[in-house]
C-alpha positions in Angstrom: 14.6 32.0 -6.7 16.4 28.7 -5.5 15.0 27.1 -2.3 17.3 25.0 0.0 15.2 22.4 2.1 16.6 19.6 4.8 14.6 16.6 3.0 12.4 16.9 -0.5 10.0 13.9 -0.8 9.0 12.9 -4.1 5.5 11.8 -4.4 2.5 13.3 -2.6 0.6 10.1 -2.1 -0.4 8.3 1.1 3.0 7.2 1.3 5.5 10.2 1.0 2.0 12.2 2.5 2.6 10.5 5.9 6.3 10.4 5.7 6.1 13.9 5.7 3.5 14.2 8.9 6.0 11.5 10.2 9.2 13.5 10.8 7.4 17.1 10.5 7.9 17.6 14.5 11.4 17.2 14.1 11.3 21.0 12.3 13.4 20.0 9.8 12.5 22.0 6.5 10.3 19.6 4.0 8.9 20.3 0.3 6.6 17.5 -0.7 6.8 17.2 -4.9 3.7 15.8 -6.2 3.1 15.7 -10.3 -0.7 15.3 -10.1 -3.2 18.5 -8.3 -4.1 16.8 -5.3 -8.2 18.0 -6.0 -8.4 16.2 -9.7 -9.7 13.1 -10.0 -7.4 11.9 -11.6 -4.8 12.1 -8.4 -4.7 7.6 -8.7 -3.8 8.1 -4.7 -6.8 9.2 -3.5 -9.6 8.2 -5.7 -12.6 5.4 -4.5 -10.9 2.4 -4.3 -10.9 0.9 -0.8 -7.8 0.5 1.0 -7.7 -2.3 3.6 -5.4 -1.4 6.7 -4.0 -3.6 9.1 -3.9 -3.0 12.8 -0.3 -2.3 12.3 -1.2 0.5 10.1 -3.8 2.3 12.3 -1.2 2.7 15.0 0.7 4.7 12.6 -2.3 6.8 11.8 -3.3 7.0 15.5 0.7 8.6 16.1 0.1 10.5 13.1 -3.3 12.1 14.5 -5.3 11.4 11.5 -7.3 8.6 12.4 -9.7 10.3 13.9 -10.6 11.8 10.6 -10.7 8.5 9.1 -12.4 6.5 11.3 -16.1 7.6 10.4 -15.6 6.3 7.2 -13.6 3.2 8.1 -15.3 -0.1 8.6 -13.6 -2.7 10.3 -12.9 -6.4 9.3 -14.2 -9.0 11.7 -13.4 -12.0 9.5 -11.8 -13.3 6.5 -12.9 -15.8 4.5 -10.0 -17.3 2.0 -11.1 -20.4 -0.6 -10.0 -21.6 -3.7 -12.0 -21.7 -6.2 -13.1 -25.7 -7.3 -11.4 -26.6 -4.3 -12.5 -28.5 -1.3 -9.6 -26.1 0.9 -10.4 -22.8 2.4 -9.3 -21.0 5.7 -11.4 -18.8 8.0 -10.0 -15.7 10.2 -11.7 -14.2 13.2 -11.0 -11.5 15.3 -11.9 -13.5 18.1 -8.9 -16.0 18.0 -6.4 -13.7 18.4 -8.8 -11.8 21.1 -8.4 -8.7 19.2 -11.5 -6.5 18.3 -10.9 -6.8 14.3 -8.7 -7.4 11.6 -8.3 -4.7 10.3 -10.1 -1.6 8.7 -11.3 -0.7 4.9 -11.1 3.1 4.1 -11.8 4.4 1.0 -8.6 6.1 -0.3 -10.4 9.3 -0.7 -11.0 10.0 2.8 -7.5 8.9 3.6 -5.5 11.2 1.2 -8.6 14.4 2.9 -7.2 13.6 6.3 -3.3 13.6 5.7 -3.5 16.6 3.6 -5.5 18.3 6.2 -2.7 17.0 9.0 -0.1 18.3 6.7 -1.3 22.1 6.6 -0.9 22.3 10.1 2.8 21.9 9.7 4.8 25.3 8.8 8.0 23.6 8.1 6.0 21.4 4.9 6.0 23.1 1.8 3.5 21.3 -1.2 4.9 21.9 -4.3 2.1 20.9 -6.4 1.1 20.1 -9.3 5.1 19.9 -10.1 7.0 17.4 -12.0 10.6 16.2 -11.5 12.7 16.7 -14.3 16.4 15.6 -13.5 18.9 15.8 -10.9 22.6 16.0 -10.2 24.7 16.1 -6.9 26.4 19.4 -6.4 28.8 18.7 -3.3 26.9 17.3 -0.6 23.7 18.4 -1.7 21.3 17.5 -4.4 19.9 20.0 -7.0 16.6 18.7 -8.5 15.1 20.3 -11.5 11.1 21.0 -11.1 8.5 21.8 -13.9 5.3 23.3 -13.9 3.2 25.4 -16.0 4.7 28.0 -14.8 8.1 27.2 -15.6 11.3 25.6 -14.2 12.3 25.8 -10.9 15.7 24.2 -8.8 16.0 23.7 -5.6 18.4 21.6 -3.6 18.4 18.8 -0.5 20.7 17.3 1.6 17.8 14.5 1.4 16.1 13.0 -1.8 13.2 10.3 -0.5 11.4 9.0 -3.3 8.0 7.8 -2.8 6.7 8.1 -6.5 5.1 4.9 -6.8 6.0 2.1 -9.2 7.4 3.9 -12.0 9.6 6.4 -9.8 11.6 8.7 -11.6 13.7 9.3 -8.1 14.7 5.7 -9.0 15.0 6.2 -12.7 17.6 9.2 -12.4 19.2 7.4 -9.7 19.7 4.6 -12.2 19.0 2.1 -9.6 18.1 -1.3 -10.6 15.2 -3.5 -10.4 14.0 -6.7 -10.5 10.8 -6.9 -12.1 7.5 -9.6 -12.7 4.9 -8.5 -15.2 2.0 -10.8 -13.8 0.1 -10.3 -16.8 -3.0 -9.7 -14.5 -5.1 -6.6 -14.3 -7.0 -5.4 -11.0 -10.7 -4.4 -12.2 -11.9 -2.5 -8.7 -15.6 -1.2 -8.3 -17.8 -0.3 -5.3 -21.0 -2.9 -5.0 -24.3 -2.9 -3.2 -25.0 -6.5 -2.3 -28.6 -8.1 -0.9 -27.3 -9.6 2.0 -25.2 -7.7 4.5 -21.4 -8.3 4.7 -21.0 -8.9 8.0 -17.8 -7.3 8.4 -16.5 -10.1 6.6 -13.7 -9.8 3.9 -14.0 -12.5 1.2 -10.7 -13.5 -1.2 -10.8 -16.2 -3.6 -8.4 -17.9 -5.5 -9.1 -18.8 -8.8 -7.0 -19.6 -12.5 -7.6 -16.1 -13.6 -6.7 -14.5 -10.3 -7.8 -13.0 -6.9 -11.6 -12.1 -6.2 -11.6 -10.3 -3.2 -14.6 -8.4 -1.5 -13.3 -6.0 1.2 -16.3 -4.5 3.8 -17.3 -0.7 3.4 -20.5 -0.8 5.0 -23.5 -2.9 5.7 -24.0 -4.0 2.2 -21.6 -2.0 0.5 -18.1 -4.0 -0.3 -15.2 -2.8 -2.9 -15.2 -5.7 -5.2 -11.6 -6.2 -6.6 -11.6 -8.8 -9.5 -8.5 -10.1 -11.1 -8.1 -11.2 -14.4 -5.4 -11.9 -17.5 -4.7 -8.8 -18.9 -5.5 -9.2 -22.2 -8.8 -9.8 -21.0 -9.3 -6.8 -19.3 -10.9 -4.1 -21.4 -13.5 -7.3 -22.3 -14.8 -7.0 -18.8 -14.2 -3.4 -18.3 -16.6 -2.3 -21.3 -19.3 -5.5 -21.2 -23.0 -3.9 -20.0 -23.4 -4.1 -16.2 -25.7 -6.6 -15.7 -23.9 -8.8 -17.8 -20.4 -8.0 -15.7 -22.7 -8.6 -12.7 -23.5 -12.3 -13.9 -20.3 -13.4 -14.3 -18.8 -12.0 -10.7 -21.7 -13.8 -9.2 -20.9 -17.1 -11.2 -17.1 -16.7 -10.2 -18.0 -15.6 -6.6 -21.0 -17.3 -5.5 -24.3 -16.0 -3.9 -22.8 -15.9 -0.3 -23.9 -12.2 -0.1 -26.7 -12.9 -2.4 -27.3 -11.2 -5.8 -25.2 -7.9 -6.5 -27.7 -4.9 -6.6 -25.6 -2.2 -7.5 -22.4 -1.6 -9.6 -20.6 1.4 -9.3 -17.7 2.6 -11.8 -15.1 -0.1 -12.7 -11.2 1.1 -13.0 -8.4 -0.9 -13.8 -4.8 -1.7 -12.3 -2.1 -3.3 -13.9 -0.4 -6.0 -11.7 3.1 -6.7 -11.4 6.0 -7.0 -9.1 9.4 -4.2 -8.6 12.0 -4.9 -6.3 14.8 -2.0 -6.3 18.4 -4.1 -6.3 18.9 -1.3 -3.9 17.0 0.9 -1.8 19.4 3.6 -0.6 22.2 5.4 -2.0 24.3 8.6 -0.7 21.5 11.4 0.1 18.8 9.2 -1.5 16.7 6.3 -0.4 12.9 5.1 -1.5 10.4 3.4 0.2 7.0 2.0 -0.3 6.0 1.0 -4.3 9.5 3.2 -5.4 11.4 0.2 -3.0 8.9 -2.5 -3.6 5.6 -3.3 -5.2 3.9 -6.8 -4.8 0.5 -8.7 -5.8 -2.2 -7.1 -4.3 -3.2 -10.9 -3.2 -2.8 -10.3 0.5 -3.7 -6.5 0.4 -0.3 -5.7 1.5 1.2 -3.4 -0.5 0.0 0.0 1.8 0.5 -1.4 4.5 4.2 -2.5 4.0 5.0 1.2 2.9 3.7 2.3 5.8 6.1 0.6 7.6 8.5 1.9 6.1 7.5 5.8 6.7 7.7 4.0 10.4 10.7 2.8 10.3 12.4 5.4 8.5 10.9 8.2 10.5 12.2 6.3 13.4 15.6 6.0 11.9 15.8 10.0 11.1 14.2 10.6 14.9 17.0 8.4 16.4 20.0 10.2 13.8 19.0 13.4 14.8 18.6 13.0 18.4 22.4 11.6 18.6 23.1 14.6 16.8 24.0 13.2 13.0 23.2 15.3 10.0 20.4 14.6 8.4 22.4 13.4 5.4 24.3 10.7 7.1 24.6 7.7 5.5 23.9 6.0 8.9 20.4 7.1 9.3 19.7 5.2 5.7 21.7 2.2 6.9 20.0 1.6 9.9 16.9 2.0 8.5 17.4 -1.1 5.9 18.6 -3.1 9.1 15.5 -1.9 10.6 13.0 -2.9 7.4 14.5 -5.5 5.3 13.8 -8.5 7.4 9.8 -7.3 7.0 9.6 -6.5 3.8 11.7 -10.1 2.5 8.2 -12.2 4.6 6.2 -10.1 2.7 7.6 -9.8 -0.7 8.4 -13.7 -0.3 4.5 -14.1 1.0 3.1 -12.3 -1.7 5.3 -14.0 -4.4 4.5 -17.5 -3.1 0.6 -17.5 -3.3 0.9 -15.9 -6.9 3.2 -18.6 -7.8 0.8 -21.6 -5.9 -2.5 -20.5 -6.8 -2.1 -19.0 -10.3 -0.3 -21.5 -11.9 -1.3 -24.6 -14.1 1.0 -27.1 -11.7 -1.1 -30.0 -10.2 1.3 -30.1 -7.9 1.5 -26.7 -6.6 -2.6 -26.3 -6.7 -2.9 -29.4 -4.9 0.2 -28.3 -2.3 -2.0 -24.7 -2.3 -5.2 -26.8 -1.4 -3.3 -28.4 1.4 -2.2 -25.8 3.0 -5.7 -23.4 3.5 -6.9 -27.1 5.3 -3.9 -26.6 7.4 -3.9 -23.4 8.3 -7.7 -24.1 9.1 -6.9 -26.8 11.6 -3.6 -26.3 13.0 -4.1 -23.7 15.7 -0.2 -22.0 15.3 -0.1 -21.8 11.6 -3.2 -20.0 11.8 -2.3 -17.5 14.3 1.1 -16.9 12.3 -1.2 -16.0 9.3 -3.4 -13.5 10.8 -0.2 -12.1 12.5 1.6 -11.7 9.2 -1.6 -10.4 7.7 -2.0 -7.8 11.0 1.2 -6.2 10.3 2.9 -7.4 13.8 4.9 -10.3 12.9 8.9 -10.1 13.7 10.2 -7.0 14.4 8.9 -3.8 13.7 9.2 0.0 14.5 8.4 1.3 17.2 5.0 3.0 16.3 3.7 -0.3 14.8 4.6 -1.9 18.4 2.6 1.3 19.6 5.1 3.2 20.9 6.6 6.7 20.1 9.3 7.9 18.2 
């Protein structure tokens, strides 16, 4: 039987998950597509990595009415502590300068993907179609027919809205044949829980060194998610070497600053590169988070950025809507990239710049790197535009990152 929905999102993640909780009380009719069964271990969304969200992005999850189910297992980040490895610069963020209670919060992605899937159950005009995979499809007057596949067979049904959210590889984008530019890094993210001597303080940790970003991110008193960047071609060196071993060199990198490292849990890997789509929108179709735009994980930006976008274009469908447009007018998707492209340039043009400073041979740029954490540590104004940047609430946002509702 063929199914006819008002918007199909492709991708079941924390993304296209909360983009779906996000316009669900405007009863439109929604089918969320997602390739991987949401209770495997293998779903990458919502395994054990820690996910650090800005304050920017627990106002979204406060509208959403799923933070309260998070925040158990959220810690929060008083300070961050940013150096550069053999290098006399480094720049320290408090809470207390901007007179804000933190930073941030780490959650582990697990918890995060429990509560949105729990929010969306609630909704009756949500279908999960799951574990499904998008095959093709074509635009059939001013609808679009997508062709599904799962063990059970094919299945069509059609939209008047395609939204892909599926990631960094997005087949939405791929059959849209939309363009992208694209940086392979040449880096890979090796992430693992640790259990560390000395308490963390609430303090988040990040520094720069040849090989790539070491970051430590709080998720309880001594427990941090250790993120630890290195050439790719290096990767499976470190990702198979003994623990103890692994251990050594992470404290030799790192330092002792939390002491020695009593605990390693399970070490997975993430290839690092950067999309942009040339476009993000076309007639009936648009994408948003990692389908739109993945950057370096450098500034732990990447969720948070998507989830502006689910604010902004919830907003933008909320707004449509209520001056009575279809929920297939190109206006809606317009309006939207008015409303987001500003934001996401700073941060694709943030993320790109400390990649290109820090991990790069230059004397030059190292030394122009170096000069800039001392400044950002003594000038009072550059540092409060960094930690606004980093916060989520620089320039103009939507409205539930400025806490207000749709």
């Amino acid at each position: 039987m063929q199914h006819e929905y008002d918007v199909v999102i492709v991708g079941g993640g924390m993304v296209g998950a909360s983009l779906a909780c996000a316009i669900a009380p405007t009863n439109l009719s929604i089918a969320l597509i997602e390739s991987i069964a949401l209770k495997e271990d293998q779903q990458p969304s919502y395994d054990d990595r820690g996910i650090s969200l800005s304050p920017s992005s627990k106002r979204i999850l406060e509208y959403l009415d799923v933070w309260d189910d998070i925040y158990t297992n959220a810690t929060p980040i008083k300070n961050i502590h940013v150096s550069n490895q053999g290098r006399f610069g480094f720049t320290h963020l408090t809470a207390s300068e901007l007179n804000v209670p933190e930073l941030g919060h780490v959650v582990i992605a697990k918890s995060l993907g429990h509560a949105l899937h729990k929010k969306l159950s609630h909704f009756k005009n949500i279908k999960i179609l799951c574990p499904i995979k998008l095959q093709n499809f074509e635009r059939k007057n001013s609808k679009i027919s997508l062709e599904l596949l799962s063990s059970k067979g094919t299945k069509v049904i059609d939209t008047k809205l395609l939204i892909g959210a599926d990631g960094s590889h997005s087949k939405v984008r791929s059959l849209a044949n939309i363009e992208i530019n694209k940086n392979d890094y040449k880096q890979t993210a090796i992430v693992s829980n640790i259990t560390t001597q000395k308490p963390n303080q609430n303090t988040a940790y990040e520094r720069f060194t040849s090989h790539g970003p070491i970051a430590l991110l709080p998720i309880d008193k001594n427990r941090s998610v250790l993120v630890f960047t290195t050439h790719s071609n290096e990767a499976n060196q470190y990702l198979s070497m003994p623990d103890n071993e692994y251990i050594k060199i992470i404290e030799k990198e790192f330092g002792r600053r939390l002491g020695e490292i009593c605990k390693l849990e399970k070490r997975c890997e993430y290839p690092i590169f950067f999309i942009e789509a040339k476009t993000q929108y076309q007639e009936n179709i648009v994408l948003i988070g990692n389908s739109a735009h993945t950057v370096h994980p450098n500034a732990a930006q990447g969720f948070n950025l998507g989830l502006r976008d689910v604010a902004g274009l919830a907003e933008c469908i909320t707004n449509g809507l209520n001056r009575n447009l279809a929920i297939d007018d190109i206006d809606i998707l317009k309006r939207y990239i008015d409303l987001r492209s500003a934001d996401q340039k700073n941060v694709i043009d943030f993320c790109n710049s400390i990649a290109n400073c820090f991990y790069n041979k230059s004397f030059i740029l190292n030394s122009c790197a170096n000069a800039a954490m001392i400044s950002f540590d003594c000038i009072p104004e550059l540092k409060s535009l960094l930690l606004k940047r980093a916060m989520g609430v620089a320039g103009y946002q939507p409205r539930l990152v400025r806490g207000l509702n749709l």
